[in-house]
C-alpha positions in Angstrom: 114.1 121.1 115.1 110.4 122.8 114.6 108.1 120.8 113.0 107.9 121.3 109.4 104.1 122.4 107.7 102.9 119.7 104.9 99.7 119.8 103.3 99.0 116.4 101.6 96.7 116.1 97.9 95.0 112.6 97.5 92.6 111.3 95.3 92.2 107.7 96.4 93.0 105.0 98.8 96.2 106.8 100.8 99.2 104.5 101.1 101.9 107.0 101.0 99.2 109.5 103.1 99.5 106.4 105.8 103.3 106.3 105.1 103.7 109.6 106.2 101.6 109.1 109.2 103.5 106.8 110.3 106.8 107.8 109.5 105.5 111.3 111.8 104.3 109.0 114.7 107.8 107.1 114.4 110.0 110.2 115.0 111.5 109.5 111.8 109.6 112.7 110.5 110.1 116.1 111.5 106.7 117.2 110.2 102.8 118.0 110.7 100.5 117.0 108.2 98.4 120.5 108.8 96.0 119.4 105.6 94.7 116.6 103.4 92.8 117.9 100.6 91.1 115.9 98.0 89.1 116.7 94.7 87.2 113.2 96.1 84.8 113.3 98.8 84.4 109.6 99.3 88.5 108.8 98.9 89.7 106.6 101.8 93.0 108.9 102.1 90.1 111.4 103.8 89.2 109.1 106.4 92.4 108.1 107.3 93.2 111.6 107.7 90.5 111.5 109.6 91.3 109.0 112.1 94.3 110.3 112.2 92.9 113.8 113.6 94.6 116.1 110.6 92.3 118.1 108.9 90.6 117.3 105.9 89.2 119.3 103.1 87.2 117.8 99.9 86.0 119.9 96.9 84.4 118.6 93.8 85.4 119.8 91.2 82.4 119.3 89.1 80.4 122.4 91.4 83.3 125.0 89.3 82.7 126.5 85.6 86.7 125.7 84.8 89.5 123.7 86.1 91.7 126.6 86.7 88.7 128.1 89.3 88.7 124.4 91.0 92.2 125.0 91.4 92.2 128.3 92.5 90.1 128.0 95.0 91.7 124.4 96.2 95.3 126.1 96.3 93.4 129.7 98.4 92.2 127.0 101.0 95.9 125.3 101.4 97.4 128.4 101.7 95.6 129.1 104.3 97.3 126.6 106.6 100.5 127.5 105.7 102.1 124.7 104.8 105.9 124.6 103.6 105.5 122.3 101.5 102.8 120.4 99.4 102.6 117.2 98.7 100.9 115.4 95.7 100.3 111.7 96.7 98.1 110.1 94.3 96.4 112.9 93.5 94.4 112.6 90.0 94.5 115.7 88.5 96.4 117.8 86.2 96.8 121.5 87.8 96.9 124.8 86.0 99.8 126.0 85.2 99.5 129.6 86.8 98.2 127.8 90.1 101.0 126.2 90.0 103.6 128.8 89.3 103.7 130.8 92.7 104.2 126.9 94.7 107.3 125.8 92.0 109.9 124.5 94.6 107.1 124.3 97.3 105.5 121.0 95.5 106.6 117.9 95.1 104.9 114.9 93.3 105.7 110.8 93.7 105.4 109.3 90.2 105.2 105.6 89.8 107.7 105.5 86.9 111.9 106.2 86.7 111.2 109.6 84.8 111.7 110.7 82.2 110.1 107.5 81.2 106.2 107.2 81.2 105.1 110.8 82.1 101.3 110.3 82.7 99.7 107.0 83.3 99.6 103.1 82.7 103.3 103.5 83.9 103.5 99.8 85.0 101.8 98.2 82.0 103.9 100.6 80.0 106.5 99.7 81.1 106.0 96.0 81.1 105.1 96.3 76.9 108.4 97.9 76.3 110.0 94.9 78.4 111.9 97.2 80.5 114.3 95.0 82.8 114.0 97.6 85.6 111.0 99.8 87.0 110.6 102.0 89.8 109.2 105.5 91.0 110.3 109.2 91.4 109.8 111.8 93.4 109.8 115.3 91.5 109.4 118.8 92.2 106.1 120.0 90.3 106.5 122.3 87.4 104.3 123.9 84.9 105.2 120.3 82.2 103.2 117.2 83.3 105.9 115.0 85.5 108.9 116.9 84.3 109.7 118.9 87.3 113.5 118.2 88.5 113.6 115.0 89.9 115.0 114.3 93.5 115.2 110.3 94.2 114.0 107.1 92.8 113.7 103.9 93.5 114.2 100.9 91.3 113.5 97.3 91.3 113.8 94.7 88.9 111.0 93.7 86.8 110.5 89.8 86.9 109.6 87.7 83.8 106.3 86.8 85.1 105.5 90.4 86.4 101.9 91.5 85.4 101.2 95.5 86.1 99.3 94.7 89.5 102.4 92.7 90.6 104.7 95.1 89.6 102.6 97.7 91.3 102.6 96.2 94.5 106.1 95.1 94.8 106.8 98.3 94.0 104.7 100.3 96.7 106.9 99.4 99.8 109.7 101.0 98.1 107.4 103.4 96.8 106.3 104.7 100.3 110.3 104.9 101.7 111.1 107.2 99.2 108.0 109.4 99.7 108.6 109.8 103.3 112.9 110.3 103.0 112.5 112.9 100.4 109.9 114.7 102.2 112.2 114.4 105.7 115.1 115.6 103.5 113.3 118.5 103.1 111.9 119.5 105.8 115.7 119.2 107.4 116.8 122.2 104.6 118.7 119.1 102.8 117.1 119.3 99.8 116.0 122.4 97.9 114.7 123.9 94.3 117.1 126.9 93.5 116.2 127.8 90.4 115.8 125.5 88.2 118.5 123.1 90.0 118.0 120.8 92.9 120.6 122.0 95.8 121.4 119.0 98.1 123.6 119.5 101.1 124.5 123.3 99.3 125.6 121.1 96.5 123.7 121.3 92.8 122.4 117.3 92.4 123.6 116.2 89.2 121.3 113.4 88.8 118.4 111.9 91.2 119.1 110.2 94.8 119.0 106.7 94.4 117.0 104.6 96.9 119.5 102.1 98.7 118.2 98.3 100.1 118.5 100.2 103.3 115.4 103.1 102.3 118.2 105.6 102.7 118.9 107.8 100.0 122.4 108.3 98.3 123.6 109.9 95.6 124.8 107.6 92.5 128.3 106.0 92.3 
């Protein structure tokens, strides 16, 4: 199978930019990572890029008289490397909505809560104040309403009684990065598609999200 074109948004550290990496150097991933953009110069997702040998592209958004120019000009530049796909992994920003129009069913986001609960951020302490007994993340194709693009997968894990948000958060990560990685490799194998406004998996419309089995595969709910 050809390799498959991503371009890949951070704004900080680069875990699931890593997971990728590796899942690509593993032959679990039929991709090239042909970008990493960032609205951060100093982000650590850059240099891992970096090290990596993909490149890397940093704007700041402060040096642009409005968000939607920022954006503009950020999406002009990943078009230019013709990516199939775009991926949003911990990136910090909220995107206009007509910059994002032509790329709906070309984007997809991972979102550290089981939407349609918690849109935004805080999602772990959030979740812990409403004592949720369950937590997890999504991955979402990205639409014109903030983290309410059709979801694909999640992943779920039980919330403990001691769990603070940074524990939460990082026993959540692992699972966090498997999902990343298996939706984007569904993908990129014409598994998983936006028709419309309906996810198409294996031809089929996907009633509700993937879940995320022990295993890191993903199957559809019982």
């Amino acid at each position: 199978m050809p390799t498959f074109p991503i371009a890949v948004l951070v704004s900080g550290r680069g875990s699931n930019l890593s997971a990728l990496i590796d899942a690509q150097r593993g032959g679990a991933l039929p991709i090239e990572i042909v970008l990493v953009a960032s609205d951060k110069a100093h982000a650590p997702a850059l240099r891992i890029a970096e090290a990596a040998g993909i490149a890397t592209l940093a704007l700041d958004p402060a040096g642009y008289r409005q968000r939607a120019d920022f954006d503009s000009d950020l999406f002009a530049r990943i078009a230019a490397h013709s990516p199939q796909l775009v991926v949003l992994a911990g990136f910090m920003r909220i995107l206009d909505v007509d910059v994002v129009a032509p790329w709906v069913g070309r984007m997809i986001n991972i979102h550290p809560s089981l939407l349609p609960k918690y849109r935004g951020l805080r999602t772990h302490e959030r979740a812990l104040a409403a004592g949720e007994a369950t937590h997890g993340s999504s991955v979402h194709y990205v639409t014109s309403e903030l983290d309410g693009g059709p979801v694909i997968a999640q992943a779920e894990i039980p919330v403990a009684a001691d769990d603070t948000p940074m524990t939460l958060a990082t026993r959540l990560l692992p699972r966090e990065h498997r999902l990343l990685a298996a939706c984007v490799g569904m993908i990129a194998e014409r598994r998983i598609a936006l028709v419309g406004s309906a996810i198409q998996y294996d031809g089929r419309v996907l009633e509700t999200p993937l879940r995320m089995r022990s295993d890191g595969e993903l199957a559809s709910p019982v």
